[in-house]
C-alpha positions in Angstrom: 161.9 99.9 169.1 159.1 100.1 166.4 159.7 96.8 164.5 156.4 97.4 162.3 157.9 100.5 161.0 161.3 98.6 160.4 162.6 99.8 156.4 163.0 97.4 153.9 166.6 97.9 152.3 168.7 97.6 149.0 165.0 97.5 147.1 161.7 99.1 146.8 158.8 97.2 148.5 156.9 95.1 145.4 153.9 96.7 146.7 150.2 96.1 147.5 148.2 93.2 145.7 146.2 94.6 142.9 141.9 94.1 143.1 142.4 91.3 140.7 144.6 89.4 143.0 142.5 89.9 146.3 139.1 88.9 144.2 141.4 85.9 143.6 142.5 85.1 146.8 139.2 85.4 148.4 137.3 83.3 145.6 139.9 80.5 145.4 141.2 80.6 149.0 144.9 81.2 147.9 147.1 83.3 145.6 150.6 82.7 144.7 153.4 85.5 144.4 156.0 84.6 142.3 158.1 87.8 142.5 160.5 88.3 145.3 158.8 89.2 148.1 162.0 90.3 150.8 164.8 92.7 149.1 167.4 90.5 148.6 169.9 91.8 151.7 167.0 90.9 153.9 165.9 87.9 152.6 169.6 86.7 152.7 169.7 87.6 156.6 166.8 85.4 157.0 167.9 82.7 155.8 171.2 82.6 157.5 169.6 83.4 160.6 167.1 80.1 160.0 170.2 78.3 159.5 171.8 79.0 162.9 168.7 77.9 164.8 168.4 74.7 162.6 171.8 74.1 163.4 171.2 74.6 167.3 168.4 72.2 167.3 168.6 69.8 169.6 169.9 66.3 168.7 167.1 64.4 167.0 165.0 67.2 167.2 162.7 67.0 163.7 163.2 70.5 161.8 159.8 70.1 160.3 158.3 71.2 164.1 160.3 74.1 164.3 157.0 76.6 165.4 156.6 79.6 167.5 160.4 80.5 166.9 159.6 84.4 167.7 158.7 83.6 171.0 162.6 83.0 172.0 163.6 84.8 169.1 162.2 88.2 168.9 164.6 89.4 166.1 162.7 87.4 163.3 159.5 90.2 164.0 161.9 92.4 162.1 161.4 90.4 159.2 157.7 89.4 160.1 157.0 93.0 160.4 159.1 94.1 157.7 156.7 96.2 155.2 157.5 94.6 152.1 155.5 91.5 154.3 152.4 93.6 155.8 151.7 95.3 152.5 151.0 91.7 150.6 148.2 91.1 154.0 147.0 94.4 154.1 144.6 94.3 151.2 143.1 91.2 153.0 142.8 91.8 156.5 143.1 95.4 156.5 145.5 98.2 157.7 145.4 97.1 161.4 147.0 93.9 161.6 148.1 91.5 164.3 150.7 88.7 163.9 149.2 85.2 165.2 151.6 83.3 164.7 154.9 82.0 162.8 156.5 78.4 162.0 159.4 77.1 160.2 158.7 74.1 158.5 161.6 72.2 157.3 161.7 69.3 155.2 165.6 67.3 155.4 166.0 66.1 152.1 165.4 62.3 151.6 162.8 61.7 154.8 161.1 64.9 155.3 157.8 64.2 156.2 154.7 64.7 154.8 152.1 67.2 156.1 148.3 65.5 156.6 145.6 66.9 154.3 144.0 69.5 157.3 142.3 73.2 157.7 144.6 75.4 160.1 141.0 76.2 161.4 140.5 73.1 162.7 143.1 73.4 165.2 142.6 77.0 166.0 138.6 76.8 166.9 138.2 78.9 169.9 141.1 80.6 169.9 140.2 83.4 166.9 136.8 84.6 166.1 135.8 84.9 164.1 138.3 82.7 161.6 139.7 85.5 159.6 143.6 84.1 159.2 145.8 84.6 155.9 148.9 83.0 156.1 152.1 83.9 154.3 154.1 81.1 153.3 157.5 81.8 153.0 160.4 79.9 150.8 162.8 79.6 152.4 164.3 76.5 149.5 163.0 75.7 146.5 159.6 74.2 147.2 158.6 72.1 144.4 156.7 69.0 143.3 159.8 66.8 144.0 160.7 68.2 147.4 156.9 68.0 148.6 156.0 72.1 148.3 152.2 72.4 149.7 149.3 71.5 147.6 145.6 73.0 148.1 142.3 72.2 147.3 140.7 75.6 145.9 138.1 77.0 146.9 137.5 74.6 150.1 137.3 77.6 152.2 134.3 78.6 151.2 132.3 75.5 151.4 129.6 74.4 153.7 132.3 73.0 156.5 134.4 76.3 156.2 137.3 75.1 157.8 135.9 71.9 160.0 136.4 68.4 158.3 136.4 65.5 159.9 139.2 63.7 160.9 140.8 60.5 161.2 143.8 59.3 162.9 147.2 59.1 160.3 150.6 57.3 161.6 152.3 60.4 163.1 155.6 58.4 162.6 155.3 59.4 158.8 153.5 63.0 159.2 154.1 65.8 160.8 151.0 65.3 163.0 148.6 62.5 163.5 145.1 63.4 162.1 144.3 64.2 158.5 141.1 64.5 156.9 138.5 62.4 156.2 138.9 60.9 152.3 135.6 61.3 151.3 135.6 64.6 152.8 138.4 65.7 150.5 138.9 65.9 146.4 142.5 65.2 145.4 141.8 65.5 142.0 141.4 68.9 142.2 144.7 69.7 144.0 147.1 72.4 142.9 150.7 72.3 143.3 152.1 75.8 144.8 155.3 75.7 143.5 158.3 78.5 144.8 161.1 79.6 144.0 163.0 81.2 147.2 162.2 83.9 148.2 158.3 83.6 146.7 155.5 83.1 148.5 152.4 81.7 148.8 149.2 83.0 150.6 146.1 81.0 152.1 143.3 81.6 153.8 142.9 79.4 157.3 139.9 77.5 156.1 141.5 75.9 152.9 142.3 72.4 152.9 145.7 71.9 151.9 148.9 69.6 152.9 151.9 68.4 151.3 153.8 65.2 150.5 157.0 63.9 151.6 160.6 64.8 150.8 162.2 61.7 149.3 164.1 64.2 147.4 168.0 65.5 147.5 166.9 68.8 147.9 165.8 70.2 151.5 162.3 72.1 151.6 161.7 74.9 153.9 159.1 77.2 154.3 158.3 80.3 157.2 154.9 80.7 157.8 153.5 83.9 159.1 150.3 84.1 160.2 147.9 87.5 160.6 145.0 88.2 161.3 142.9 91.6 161.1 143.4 93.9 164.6 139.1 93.3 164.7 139.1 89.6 165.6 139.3 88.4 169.1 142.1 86.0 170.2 140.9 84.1 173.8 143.3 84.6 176.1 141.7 81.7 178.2 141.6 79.1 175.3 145.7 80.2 174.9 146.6 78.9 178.5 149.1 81.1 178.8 151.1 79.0 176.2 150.6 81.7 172.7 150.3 85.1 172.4 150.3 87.8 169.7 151.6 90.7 168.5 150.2 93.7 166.9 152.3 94.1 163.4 150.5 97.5 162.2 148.1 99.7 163.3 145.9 99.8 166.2 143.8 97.2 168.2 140.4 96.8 167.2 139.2 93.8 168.9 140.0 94.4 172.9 143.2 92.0 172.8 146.4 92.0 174.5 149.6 92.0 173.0 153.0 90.4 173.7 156.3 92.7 174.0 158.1 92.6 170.3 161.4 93.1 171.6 161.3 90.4 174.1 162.2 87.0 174.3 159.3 84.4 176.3 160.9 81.3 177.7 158.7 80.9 180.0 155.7 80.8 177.2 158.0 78.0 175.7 158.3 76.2 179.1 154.7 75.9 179.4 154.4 74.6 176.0 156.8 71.9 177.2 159.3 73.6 174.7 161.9 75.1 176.6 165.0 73.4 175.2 163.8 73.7 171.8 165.7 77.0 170.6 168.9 78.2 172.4 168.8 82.2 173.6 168.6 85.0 171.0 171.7 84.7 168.9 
């Protein structure tokens, strides 16, 4: 079972970024496409299958920690892998590319909580090196300025900190984690809203600062973020723990790593994450 070779039906793939784009992306630290990024059968699939493992949560479970889903669910690689995705990373990282990680991040509609102003780096030092993540944020919903869709700070990539702020403590009770960065370190002002339609996306580069407010709307917000990395970098196995792994999406391995089985599910990866019961068995 090759899942990176897995076609894309009903529609054409929309392609590769064009040079303008990528300049764009690596000056500002993000790009957003607003063109349907899945054919539409397959983005439809997606989404239903999101919707059966939000509905098997369990009780009082918080959707908006709903991460490393492919790890018991080894079907959603299809759509990681799916072409139409790889060929929006590929003129960033490259034509050998490995997955590092995904995450749905679900905001209920009237308390969805809002996501601390951080750098993904921050909480990935160690474990990739060098830092050379682009993420591929998903909408699933509408992800607008009402419902709390993600904000960045351009160009924060590529500034003397690349990707470690400081941080302070934040009440976790109101955020989806407890840390956030340091207000002086940080310049609202210049924030941009990356608003989606579904089925759009958004791209960013690990270093950017970025975050998102809360949900007080009546519209849900959800997002899947995919995370890749070029094949080059080098993931520490030791620094994982034996609680992540990866997967190569495309290509071949350029950086001496190991990769996990894509048509297998890991509960016991879960289990040492202290995540077992989180998502039932492959539907």
């Amino acid at each position: 079972m090759n899942l990176s070779s897995t076609p894309s039906d009903s529609q054409p793939s929309p392609g590769r970024l064009n040079a303008a784009e990528v300049a764009r992306y690596r000056e500002e630290g993000y790009l957003v496409v607003a063109k349907p990024v899945l054919p539409d059968a397959r983005f439809e699939a997606l989404k239903e299958f999101f919707e059966k493992l939000l509905g098997d949560l369990p009780p009082g479970e918080r959707p908006e920690s709903m991460d490393v889903p492919h790890f018991m669910h080894p079907e959603l690689l299809g759509w990681a892998f799916d072409p139409a995705i790889l060929d929006l990373v590929e003129p960033i990282v490259g034509p050998d590319i490995a997955l590092f990680s995904t995450h749905f991040i679900c905001k209920p509609k009237g308390n969805g909580k809002r996501v601390p102003w951080h750098e993904d780096s921050a909480y990935w030092a160690g474990q990739v090196e060098p830092m050379e993540v682009c993420t591929v944020w998903l909408a699933i919903d509408p992800s607008t300025r009402a419902n709390g869709c993600m904000m960045v700070i351009p160009r924060t990539h590529n500034t003397g900190r690349r990707g470690f702020s400081d941080y302070a403590e934040v009440d976790s009770r109101a955020s989806v984690f407890g840390t956030e960065i340091l207000r002086e370190q940080r310049d609202e002002a210049r924030r941009v809203y990356l608003e989606l339609q579904p089925n759009q996306a958004s791209l960013h580069d690990a270093r950017i600062q970025h975050g998102s407010e809360p949900n007080t709307s009546q519209i849900r917000r959800c997002g899947w973020t995919m995370r890749f990395c070029p094949a080059r970098v080098n993931f520490n196995e030791e620094r994982f723990g034996g609680m992540h792994q990866v997967y190569l999406a495309r290509g071949v391995d350029r950086g001496g790593n190991q990769y996990a089985d894509p048509t297998r599910a890991y509960p016991e990866v879960m289990q040492r994450r202290g995540e077992s019961s989180r998502y039932k068995s492959s539907h």
